[in-house]
C-alpha positions in Angstrom: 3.3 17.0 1.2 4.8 14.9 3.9 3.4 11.8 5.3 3.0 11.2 8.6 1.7 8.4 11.2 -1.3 9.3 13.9 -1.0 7.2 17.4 -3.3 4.7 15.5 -1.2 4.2 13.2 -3.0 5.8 10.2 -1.2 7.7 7.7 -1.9 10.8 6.1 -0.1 13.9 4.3 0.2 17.1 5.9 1.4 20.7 3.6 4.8 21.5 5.3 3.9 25.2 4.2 0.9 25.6 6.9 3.0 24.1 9.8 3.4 27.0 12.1 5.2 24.5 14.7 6.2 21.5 16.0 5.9 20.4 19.7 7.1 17.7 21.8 5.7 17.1 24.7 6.0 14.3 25.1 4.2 13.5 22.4 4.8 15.1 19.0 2.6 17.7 18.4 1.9 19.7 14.5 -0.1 22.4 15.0 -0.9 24.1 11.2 -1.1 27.8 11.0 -5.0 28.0 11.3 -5.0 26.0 14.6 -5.6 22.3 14.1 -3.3 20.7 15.7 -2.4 16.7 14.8 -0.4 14.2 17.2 1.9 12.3 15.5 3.8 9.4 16.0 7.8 10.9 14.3 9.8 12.7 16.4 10.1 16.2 16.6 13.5 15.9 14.5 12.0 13.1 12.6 9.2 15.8 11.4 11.8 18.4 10.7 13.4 16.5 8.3 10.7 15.3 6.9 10.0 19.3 6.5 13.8 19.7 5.1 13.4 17.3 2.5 10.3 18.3 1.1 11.4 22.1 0.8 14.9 20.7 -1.2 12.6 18.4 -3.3 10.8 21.9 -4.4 14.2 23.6 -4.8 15.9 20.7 -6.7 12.9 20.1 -9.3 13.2 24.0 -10.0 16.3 23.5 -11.3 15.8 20.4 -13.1 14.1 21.5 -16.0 11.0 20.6 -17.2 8.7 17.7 -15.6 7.7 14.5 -17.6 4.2 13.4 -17.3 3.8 9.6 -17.5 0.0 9.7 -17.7 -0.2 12.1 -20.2 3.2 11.8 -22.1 3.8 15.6 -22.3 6.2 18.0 -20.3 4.7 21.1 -18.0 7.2 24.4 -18.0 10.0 24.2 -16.2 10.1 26.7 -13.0 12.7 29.3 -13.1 14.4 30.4 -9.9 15.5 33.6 -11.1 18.3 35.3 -8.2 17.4 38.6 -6.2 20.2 41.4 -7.3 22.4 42.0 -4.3 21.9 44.8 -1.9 23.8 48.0 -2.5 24.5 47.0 -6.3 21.9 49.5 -7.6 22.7 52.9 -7.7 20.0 55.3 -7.4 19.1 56.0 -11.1 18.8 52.2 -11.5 22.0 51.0 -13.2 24.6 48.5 -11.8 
């Protein structure tokens, strides 16, 4: 989630996943992918990399392994990233 500021000044979290796009005009402008739309106080490159960061926070904890969990003092799984095979590396019966 990313958190972001109304003109009141009230904060709240919004899933970068269900932005569909972000307007200025002049005011900054989310509208989510099933049409509400949310003025906001950031700029438009200010809610961009708010956006960035999130989506390298998901990539980076893939790859860090498994997750402590303070309240409960156990680990969850760790997710695994696992690469695409290359285009034009598998020859028609299958093999590399």
């Amino acid at each position: 989630m990313i958190v972001v500021t109304r003109l009141n000044g009230s904060r709240f979290a919004v899933n970068p996943d269900l932005v569909e796009r972000v307007q200025a005009s002049p005011d900054t402008t989310l509208v989510l992918v099933g049409g509400t739309t949310y003025i906001v106080r950031e700029s438009l490159d200010e809610v961009i990399d708010l956006i960035a960061a999130y989506r390298a926070r998901v990539i980076s904890s893939a790859y860090a392994g498994p997750v402590e969990h303070p309240a409960h003092g156990s680990q969850s799984a760790p997710v695994v990233a696992l690469p695409r095979p290359a285009l034009g590396l598998v020859d028609n019966d299958g093999a590399r």
